[in-house]
C-alpha positions as CSV (number, residue, x, y, z in Angstrom):
1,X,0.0,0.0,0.0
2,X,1.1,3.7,-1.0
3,X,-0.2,5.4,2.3
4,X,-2.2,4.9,4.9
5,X,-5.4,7.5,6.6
6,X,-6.4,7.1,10.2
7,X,-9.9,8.6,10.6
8,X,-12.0,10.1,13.7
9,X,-15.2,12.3,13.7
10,X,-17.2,13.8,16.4
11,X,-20.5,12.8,14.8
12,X,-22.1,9.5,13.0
13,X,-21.4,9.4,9.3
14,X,-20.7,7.3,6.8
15,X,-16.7,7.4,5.0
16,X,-15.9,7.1,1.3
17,X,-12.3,6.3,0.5
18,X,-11.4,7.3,-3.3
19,X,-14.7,6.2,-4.5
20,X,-15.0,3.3,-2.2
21,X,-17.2,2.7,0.8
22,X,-15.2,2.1,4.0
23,X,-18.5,1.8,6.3
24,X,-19.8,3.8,9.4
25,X,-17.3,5.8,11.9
26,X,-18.0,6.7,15.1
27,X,-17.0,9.3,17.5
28,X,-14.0,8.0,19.9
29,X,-13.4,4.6,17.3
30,X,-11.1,5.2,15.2
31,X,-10.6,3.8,11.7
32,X,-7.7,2.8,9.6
33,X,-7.4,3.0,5.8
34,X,-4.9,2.0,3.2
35,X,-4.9,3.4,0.4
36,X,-2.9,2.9,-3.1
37,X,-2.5,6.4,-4.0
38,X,-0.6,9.2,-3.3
39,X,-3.8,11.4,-4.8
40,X,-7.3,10.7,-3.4
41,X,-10.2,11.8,-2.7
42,X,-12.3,11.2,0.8
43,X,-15.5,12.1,1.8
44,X,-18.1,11.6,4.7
45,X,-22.2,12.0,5.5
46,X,-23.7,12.3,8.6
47,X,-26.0,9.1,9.3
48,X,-28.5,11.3,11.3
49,X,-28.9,14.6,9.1
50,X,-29.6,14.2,5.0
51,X,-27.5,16.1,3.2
52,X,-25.0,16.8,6.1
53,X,-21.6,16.1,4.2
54,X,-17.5,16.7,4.2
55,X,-15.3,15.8,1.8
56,X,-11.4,16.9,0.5
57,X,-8.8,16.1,-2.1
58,X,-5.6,14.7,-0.3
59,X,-2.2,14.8,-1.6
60,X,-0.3,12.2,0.1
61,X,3.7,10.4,0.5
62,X,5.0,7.5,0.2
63,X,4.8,5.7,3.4
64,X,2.6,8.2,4.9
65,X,0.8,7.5,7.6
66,X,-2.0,10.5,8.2
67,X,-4.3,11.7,10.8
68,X,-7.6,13.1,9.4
69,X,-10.2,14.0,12.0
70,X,-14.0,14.3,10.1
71,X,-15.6,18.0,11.2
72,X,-18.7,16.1,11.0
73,X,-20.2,18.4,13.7
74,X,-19.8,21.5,11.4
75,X,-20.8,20.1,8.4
76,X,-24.2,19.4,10.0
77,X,-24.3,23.0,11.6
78,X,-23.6,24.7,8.2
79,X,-26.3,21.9,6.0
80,X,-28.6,23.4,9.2
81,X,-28.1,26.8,8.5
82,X,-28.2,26.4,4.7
83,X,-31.6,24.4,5.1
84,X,-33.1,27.8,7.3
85,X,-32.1,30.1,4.6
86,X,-33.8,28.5,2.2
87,X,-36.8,27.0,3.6
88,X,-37.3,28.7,6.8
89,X,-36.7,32.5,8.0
90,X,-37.1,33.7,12.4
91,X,-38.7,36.2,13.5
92,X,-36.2,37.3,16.1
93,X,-38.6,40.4,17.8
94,X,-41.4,37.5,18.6
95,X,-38.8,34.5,19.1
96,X,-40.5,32.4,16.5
97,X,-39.2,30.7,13.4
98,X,-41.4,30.2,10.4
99,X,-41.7,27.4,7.3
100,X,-41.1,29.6,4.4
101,X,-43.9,27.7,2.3
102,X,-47.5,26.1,3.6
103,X,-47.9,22.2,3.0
104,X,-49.0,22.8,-0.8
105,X,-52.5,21.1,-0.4
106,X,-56.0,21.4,1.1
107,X,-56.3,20.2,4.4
108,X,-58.3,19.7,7.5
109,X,-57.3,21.4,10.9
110,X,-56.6,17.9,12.5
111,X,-54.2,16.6,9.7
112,X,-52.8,20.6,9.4
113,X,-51.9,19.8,13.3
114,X,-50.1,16.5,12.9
115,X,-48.9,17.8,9.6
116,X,-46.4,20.6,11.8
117,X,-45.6,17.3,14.7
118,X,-44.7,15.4,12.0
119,X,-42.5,17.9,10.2
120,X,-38.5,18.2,10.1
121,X,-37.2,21.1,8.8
122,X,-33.7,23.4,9.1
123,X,-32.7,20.0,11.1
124,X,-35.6,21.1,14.0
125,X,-39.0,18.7,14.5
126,X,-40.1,20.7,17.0
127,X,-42.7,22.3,14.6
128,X,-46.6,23.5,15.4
129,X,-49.6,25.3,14.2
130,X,-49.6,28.8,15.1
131,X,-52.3,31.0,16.4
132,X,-54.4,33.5,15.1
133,X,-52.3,35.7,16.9
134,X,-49.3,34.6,15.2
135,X,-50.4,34.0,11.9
136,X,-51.6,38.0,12.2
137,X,-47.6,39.2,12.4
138,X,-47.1,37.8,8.9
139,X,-49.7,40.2,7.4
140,X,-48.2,42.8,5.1
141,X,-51.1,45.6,5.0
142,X,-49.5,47.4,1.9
143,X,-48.9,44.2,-0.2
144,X,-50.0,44.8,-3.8
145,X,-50.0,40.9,-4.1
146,X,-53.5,39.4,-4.1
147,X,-52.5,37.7,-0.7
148,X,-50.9,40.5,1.4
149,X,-48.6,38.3,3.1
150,X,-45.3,38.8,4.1
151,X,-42.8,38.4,1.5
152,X,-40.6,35.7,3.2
153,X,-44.0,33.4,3.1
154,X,-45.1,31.5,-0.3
155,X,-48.4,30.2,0.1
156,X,-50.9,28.5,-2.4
157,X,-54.4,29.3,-1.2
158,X,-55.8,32.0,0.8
159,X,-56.1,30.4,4.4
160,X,-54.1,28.7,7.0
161,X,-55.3,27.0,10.0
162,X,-54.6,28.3,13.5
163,X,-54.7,27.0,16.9
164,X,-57.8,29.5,18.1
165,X,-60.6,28.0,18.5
166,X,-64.0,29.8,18.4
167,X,-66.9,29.8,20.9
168,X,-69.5,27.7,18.4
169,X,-67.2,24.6,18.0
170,X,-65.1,26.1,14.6
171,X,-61.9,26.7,14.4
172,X,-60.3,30.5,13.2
173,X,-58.4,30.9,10.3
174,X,-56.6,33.5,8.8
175,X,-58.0,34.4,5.3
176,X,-55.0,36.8,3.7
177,X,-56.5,38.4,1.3
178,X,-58.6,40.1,3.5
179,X,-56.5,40.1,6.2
180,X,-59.4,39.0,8.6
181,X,-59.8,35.4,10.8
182,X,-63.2,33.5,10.4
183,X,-64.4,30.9,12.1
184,X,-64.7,28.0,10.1
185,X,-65.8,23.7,10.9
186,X,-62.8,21.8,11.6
187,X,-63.6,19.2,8.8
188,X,-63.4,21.8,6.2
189,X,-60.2,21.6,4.1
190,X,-61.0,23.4,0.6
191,X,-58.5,26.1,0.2
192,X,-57.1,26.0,4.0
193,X,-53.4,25.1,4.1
194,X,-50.9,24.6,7.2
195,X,-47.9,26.8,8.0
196,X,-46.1,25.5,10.8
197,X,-43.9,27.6,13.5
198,X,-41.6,26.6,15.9
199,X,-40.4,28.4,19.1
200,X,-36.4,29.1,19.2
201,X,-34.9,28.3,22.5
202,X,-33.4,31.1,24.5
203,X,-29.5,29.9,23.9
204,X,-30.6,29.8,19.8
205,X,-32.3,33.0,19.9
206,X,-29.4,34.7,21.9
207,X,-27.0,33.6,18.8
208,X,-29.6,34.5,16.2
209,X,-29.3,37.5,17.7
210,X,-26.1,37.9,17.9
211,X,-25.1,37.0,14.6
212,X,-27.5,39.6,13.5
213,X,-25.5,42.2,14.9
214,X,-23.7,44.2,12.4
215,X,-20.3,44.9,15.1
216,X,-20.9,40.8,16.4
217,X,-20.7,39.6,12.3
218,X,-17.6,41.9,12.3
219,X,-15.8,41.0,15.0
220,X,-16.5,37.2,14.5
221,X,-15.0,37.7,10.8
222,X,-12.1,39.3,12.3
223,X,-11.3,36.3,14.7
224,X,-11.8,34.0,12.1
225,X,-9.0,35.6,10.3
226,X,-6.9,35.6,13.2
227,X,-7.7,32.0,13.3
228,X,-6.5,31.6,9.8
229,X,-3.3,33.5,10.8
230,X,-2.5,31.7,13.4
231,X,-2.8,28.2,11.4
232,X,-0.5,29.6,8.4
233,X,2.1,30.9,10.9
234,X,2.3,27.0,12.8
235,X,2.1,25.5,9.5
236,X,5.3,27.9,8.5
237,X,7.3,27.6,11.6
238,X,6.5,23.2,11.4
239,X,8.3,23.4,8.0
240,X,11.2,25.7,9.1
241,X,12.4,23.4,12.2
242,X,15.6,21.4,11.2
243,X,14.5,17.6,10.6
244,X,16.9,15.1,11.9
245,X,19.5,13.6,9.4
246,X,20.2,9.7,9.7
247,X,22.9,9.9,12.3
248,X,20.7,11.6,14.2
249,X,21.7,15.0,13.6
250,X,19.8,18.2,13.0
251,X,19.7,18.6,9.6
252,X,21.1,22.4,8.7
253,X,18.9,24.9,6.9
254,X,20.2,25.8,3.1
255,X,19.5,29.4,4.2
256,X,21.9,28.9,7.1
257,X,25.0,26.7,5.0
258,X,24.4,29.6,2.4
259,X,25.1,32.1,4.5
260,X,28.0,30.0,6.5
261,X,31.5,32.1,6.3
């Protein structure tokens, strides 16, 4: 064999070894692989989150034996985020974090309910119905649109179910085009939709928040280069230190026998 890769990760996922599967690794077990070229390519996916993956182009030595640990951890953080952007949007003022879309079809209030239980999204299944209340914040009184909805929300009928009930049985919804809740039978489903809402836990919120901040997404960029710094000076300081010869010796710099009198 050409080299050989010793793996670790800090979360679940599945390794691929130059277009070869090399099975599940674990956090704390880790795994050896030899490989026959000095040019290969590795990748990993996390077996809890779809779409959660890592991979890199290694450029390895003869003989080499290297130690790869698997930032599984961030890779599922960033597939997290990138899943919010694009299906998903908080509203940080209320603490609430919305589906960007409704669930496409006409629906009854009970199967709208277990419709937002049964839904995973951003990596979160912690989602609901909202209330009348909440369903009110999305309304966008100016909207030209025929649905005056806010403009992070896509939705393909009028109505969505809330969580108020009425006083003869019915349940409200919030009909957007006129901007008004009626009480309607639960059993009903033509043109009602579900848009489901989830509360964000006071530790997420605080670094919502945070990374909202114009000065916090400064300073954070500025450590981050630090960061990146600091690696290139280590790597650059590892590759100036004298290696031994084969006596045992310190091997001299050529900048140093050039410059010998």
């Amino acid at each position: 064999m050409v080299a050989t890769l010793v793996f670790t990760t800090d979360a679940p996922c599945s390794l691929t070894v130059g277009g070869a599967s090399k099975g599940s690794l674990e956090p704390g077990q880790p795994l050896e692989v030899e490989v026959d070229s000095l040019a290969i390519g590795v990748s990993a996916t996390a077996t809890d989150v779809m779409f959660a993956r890592w991979s890199v182009d290694l450029k390895l030595e003869l003989d080499e034996i290297r130690e790869i640990a698997i930032p599984m951890l961030e890779a599922i953080e960033a597939q997290r985020k990138k899943e919010i952007r694009e299906q998903a949007f908080r509203d940080l003022d209320r603490g609430l974090m919305w589906a960007r879309r409704d669930n496409a079809r006409d629906i009854s209030w009970a199967r709208a309910g277990s419709y937002c239980e049964d839904l995973t999204l951003g990596g979160f299944d912690n989602w609901q119905l909202p209330s009348l209340a909440e369903l009110e914040t999305l309304e966008a009184m100016w909207s030209i649109r025929a649905l005056k909805v806010a403009d992070q929300v896509q939705l393909t009928a009028c109505c969505l179910w809330s969580t108020t009930e009425g006083s003869d049985g019915g349940v409200f919804n919030l009909d957007f085009r006129f901007r008004r809740g009626f009480e309607v039978n639960r059993n009903l489903s033509f043109g009602l939709r579900a848009l489901c809402r989830r509360n964000i836990h006071a530790e997420e919120l605080a670094e919502a928040q945070l990374a909202a901040d114009p000065k916090e997404r400064k300073r954070r960029l500025k450590e981050k280069r630090r960061r990146l710094d600091e690696k290139k000076r280590r790597r650059a300081s590892k590759i100036s230190q004298p290696q031994n010869s084969p006596d045992g010796q310190p091997k001299e710099s050529p900048l140093n026998s050039e410059n010998r009198p």
